[in-house]
Each structure stands twice: as structure tokens, then as C-alpha cells.
C-alpha positions in Angstrom: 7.2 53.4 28.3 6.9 56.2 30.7 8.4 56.5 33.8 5.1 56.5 36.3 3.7 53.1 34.1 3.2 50.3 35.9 5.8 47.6 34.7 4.7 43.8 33.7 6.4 41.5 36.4 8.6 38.7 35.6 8.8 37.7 38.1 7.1 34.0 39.0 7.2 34.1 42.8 4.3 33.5 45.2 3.8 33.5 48.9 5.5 31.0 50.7 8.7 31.4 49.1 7.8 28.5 46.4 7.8 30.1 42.5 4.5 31.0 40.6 3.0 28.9 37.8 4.9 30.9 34.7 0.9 30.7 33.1 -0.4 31.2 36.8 1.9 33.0 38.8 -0.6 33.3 42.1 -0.2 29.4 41.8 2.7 28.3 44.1 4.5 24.9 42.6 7.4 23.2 43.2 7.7 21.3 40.0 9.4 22.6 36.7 9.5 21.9 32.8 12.3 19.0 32.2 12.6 21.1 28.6 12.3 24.3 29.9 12.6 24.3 33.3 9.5 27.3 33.9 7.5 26.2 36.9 4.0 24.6 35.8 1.0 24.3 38.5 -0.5 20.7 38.7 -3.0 22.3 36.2 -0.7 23.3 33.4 2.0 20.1 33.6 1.7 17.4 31.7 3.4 13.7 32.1 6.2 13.2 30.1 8.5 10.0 29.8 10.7 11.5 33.1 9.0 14.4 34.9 6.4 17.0 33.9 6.7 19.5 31.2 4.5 22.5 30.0 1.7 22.7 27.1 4.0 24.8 25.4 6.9 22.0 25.2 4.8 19.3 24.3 3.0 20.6 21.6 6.6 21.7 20.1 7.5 18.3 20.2 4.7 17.4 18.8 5.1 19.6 15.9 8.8 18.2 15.2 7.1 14.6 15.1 7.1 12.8 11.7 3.9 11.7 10.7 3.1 8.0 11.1 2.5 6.5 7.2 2.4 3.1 5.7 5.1 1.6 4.0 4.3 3.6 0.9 2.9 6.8 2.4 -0.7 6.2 3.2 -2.1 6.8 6.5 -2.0 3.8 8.8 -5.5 2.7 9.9 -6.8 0.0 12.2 -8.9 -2.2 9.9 -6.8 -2.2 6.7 -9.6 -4.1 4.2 -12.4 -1.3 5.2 -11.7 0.1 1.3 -12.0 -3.9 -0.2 -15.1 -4.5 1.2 -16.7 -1.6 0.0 -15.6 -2.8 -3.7 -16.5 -5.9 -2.8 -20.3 -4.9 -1.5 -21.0 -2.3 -4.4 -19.7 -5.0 -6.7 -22.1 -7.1 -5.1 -25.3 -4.9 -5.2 -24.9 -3.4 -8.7 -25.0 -7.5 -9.9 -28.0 -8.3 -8.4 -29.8 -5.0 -9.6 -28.5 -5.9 -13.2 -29.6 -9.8 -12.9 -32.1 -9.8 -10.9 -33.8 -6.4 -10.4 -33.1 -4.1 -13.3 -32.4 -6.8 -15.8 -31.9 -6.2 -19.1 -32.3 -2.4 -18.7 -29.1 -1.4 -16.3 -27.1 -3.9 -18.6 -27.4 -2.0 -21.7 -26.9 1.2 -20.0 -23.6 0.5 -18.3 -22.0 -1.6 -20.1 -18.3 -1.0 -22.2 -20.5 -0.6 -25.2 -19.1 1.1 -28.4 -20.0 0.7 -32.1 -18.1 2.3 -34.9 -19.4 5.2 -37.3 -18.3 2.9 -40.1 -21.7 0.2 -39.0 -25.3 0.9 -39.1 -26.9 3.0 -36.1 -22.8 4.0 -35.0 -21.7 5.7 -33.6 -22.7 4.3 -30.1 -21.9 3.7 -26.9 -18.0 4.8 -25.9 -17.2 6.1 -29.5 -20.6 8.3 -29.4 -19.3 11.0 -27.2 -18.0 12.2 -23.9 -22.2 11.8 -22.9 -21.1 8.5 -23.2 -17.7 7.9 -21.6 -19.0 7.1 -17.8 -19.1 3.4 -19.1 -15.7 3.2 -19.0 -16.1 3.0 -15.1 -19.3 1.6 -14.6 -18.6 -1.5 -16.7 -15.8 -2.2 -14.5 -18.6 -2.8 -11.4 -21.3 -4.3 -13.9 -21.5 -8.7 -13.6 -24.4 -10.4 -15.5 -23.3 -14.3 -14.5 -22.9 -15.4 -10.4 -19.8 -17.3 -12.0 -18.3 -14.3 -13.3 -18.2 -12.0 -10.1 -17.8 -15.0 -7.8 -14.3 -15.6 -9.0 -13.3 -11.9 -9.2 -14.5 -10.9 -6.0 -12.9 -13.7 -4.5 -9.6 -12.5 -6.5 -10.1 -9.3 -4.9 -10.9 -10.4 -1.3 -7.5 -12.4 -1.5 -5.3 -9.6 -3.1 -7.1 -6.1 -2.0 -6.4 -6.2 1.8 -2.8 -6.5 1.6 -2.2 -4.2 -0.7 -4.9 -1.7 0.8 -2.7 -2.2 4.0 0.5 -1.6 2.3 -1.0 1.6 0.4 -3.6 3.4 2.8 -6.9 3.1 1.2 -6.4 5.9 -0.9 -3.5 4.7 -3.1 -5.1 1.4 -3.4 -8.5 3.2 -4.4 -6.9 4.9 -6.8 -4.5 2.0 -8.4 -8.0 -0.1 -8.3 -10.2 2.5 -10.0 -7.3 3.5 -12.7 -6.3 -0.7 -13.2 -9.8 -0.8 -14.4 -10.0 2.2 -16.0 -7.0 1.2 -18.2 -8.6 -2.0 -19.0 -11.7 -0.4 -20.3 -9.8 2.2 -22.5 -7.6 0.0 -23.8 -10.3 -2.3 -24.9 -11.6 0.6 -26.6 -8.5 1.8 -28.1 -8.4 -1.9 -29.7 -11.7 -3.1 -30.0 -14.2 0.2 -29.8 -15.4 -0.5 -33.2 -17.4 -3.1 -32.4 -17.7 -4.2 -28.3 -19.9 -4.8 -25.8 -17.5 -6.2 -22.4 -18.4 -6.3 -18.6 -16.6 -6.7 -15.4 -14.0 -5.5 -12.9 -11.3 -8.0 -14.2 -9.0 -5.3 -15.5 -9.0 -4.2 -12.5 -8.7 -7.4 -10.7 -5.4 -8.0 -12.9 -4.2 -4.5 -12.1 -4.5 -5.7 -8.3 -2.3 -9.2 -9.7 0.1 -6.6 -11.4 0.8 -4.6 -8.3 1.0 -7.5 -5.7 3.6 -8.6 -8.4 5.7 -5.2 -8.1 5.1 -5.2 -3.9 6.9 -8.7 -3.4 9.7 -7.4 -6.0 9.5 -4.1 -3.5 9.6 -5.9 -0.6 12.3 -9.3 -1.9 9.4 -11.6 -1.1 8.5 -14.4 -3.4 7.8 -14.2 -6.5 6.6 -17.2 -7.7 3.0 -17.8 -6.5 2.1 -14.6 -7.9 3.4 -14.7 -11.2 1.9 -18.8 -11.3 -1.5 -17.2 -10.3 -0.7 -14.4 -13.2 0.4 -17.0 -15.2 -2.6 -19.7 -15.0 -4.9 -16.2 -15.4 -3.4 -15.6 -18.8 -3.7 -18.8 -19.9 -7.2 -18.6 -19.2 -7.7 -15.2 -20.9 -6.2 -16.4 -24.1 -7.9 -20.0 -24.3 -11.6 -19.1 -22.8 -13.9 -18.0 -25.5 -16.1 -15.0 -24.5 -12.9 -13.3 -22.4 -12.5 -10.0 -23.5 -8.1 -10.0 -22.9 -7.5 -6.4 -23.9 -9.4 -5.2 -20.7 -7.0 -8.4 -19.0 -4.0 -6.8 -20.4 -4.7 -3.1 -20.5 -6.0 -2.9 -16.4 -2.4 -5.7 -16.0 -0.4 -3.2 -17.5 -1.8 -0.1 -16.0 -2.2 -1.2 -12.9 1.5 -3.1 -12.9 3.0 0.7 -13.8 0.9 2.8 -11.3 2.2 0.2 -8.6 5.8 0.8 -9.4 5.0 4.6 -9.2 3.3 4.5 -6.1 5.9 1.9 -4.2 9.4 2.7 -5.5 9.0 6.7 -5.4 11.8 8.2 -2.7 10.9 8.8 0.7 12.0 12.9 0.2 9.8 13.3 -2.8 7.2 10.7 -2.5 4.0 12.8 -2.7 5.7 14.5 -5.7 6.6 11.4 -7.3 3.0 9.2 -6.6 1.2 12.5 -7.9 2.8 12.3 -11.3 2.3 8.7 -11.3 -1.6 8.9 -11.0 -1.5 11.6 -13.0 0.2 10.1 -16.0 -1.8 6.9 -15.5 -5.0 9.5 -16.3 -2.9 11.3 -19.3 -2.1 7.7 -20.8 -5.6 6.8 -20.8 -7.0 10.2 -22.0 -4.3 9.2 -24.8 -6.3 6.0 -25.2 -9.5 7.1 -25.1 -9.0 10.1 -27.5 -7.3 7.9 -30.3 -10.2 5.5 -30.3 -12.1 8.5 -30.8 -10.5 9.5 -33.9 -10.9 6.0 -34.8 -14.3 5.4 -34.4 -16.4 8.3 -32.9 -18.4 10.4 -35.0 
């Protein structure tokens, strides 16, 4: 700097002997930063637990502040069953376009469909192609009997908000969408020679799975969700016209992307819940691609 340059003041006096704002130093103030102690005008302070400080302090403080999160790392929201009614409503509206509206065309379009190369007219649905593969998921929303998504809606109305709380409606979208996924491949896997199955109760038993692996989480009791589990097996096994594999594939899926998602470390959670979801995705490619070789063209 040269000698005859005009030199930036420091200085954060005014007239009248009281110091300068440090942002607004023609602003006389008698109040200071508790954190920094830099005078601040009544324009710049801001009203801390004891005394004023500047924008500068608070918003470092601010920064240092952890992130408020569910019990499992979701982001904490006032109405924690938003995500549940949703599934609950499209659920809803897709069964009365297939009963009532669309009836039998949207039936035969999305439902877990797959015939083997080995029959006459195979292969079709699931084991025709990847052109094919989106009824994986869209059998999982598709009801063709009131009876049938009466009880698992009201399954998922009891279970989902809970769990969506415990989550953050992203985790529990996922675990719901990949619970039924599983279901779907796995009944594939098994059965994708000859199937035709609807419904979101591999899903609904992924939810059953997960609220089983929360109270084991959390030391709560146990017993009236593995009774419910219990008396829902039973049923599977002794109903005729129940498909169980999509039962026991969205169970077991869903059961294992729980445990992921609620028992990963606080330090590496969003490492650990990533690879969870993402090996749920790889064991079902696994599925799917096996009843492939099995059955698709």
C-alpha cells in the first residue's frame, strides 16, 4: 500500500462516544455480541437465549447444529401417515378402475402374469421380456374383490403410520415398494411358469416383517405382532386361491430391508441403509433373472 492511500478504518466509533455498529459503524449502539462481543445496531442483533448476538454468530451456530432425524434417520415431519394414505388412496382408485371402470381390460394388463416357453402361446407376461417386467409393481396396487383390499388396506392403515413415523416417509416408501417387490419376484422365481396373482399383500407382510424387527429394535413386545404374523400364515397356507410365495417373499424381503434400515450405526447410517436398499434391488434382480433363464424365451 502506498504511503499517500487512504487507509480502511477499524475503527467502530461514532459520535457521542458510544462504538459503531461493526456492519454499520455510523450506527452508534451500546449493545454487543455475547459470542463475539462486536457491537451490533438494533438492526443487525438478533435475540439469543441471554443477550443479542450478530448474523454472523448465529448462522455459525447454526451450521455446527446436527440435523433433527427420526429414530432411524428420516426427516421428522408433522403428519407422519401423509406417505400411508397416499398408498392407501392409489390402492383405492386403481381397484375401482379395475372392477368397476376398466374391468376386465386393466386386469389382464397389470397383473403378475407369466407363462412359461415350455406351454402353448409362452412365453408371456413376466417371463416374456423386460417390456413386460413393470407388472412386478403394478400387480402389487391391482385388487379385483372389495374383500381382498378391504383387509389389506386396513392392514396397512394399522401398521404404515408407525412405521412411516419411525422411518421418515422415504424409508418406509422404499421398504413398502421393495416388500412388494420381493413378493412379486419371488413368486416368479417359483411359480413364473405358470401364474397369474394380484395384490399388495407382499408388501403388506413386508410392513408385518418390519414392525416385527422395530419392537425387537426398540425391546417392545413382541408377541401381538408375531400372533398377528402367526394367524396370517396360517391363513396363507390353509386358504385356497392365496398365492404364499408373494406372502413369504415380500415377509422376507421386507423383514431384511427393516433390519438394514433400523440397526445400521448412527456414524455410518446413510452408508449402511444405502447398501441395504441396494442389495434388496440386487437380490431381486437375482430373482427375477433366474426365472428368466427358467422360463423366458
Amino acid at each position: 500500500m502506498l504511503p499517500d492511500e487512504p487507509r480502511e478504518s477499524t475503527d467502530h466509533s461514532s459520535e457521542g462516544g458510544l462504538p459503531g455498529c461493526y456492519r454499520h459503524p455510523r450506527t452508534a449502539t451500546g449493545i454487543s455480541c455475547t459470542r463475539c462481543d462486536r457491537p451490533i445496531c438494533p438492526q443487525c442483533m438478533v435475540g439469543a437465549a441471554v443477550g443479542f448476538q450478530c448474523p454472523e454468530c448465529v448462522g455459525a451456530g447454526h451450521a455446527g447444529a446436527r440435523r433433527a432425524t427420526t429414530r432411524f434417520g428420516g426427516a421428522p415431519t408433522v403428519d407422519g401417515g401423509l406417505v400411508t394414505r397416499v398408498l392407501v388412496g392409489t390402492n383405492v382408485v386403481v381397484w375401482v378402475l379395475a372392477a368397476y371402470v376398466l374391468n376386465p381390460r386393466l386386469g389382464e394388463v397389470w397383473s403378475l402374469a407369466s407363462l412359461g416357453r415350455a406351454h402353448p402361446g409362452g412365453p408371456y407376461g413376466v417371463a416374456d421380456g423386460p417390456g413386460q417386467w413393470y407388472r412386478l409393481l403394478t400387480a402389487t396396487f391391482l385388487h379385483l374383490q372389495w374383500w381382498h383390499i378391504g383387509l389389506n388396506m386396513l392392514v396397512l392403515l394399522w401398521l404404515g403410520p408407525q412405521l412411516e413415523e419411525a422411518l421418515g416417509r422415504l424409508r418406509f416408501l422404499a421398504l413398502y415398494l421393495l416388500a412388494g417387490l420381493g413378493g412379486s419376484t419371488f413368486a416368479f422365481l417359483v411359480a413364473g411358469d405358470r401364474m397369474n396373482s394380484v395384490g399388495a399383500s407382499g408388501a403388506i407382510f413386508g410392513l408385518i416383517g418390519a414392525t416385527i424387527v422395530m419392537q425387537l429394535r426398540d425391546r417392545g413386545p413382541l408377541a401381538p405382532a408375531l400372533a398377528f404374523l402367526v394367524f396370517n400364515l396360517v391363513v396363507t397356507f390353509t386358504r385356497p386361491g392365496i398365492d404364499w410365495r408373494a406372502h413369504i417373499g415380500g415377509l422376507v424381503i421386507g423383514g431384511l430391508t427393516a433390519l438394514g434400515l433400523m440397526y445400521a450405526p448412527r456414524e455410518r447410517r446413510a452408508l449402511v441403509q444405502g447398501l441395504t436398499v441396494a442389495g434388496a434391488v440386487a437380490v431381486q434382480a437375482a430373482m427375477l433373472f433366474t426365472g428368466m433363464a427358467l422360463y423366458g424365451a
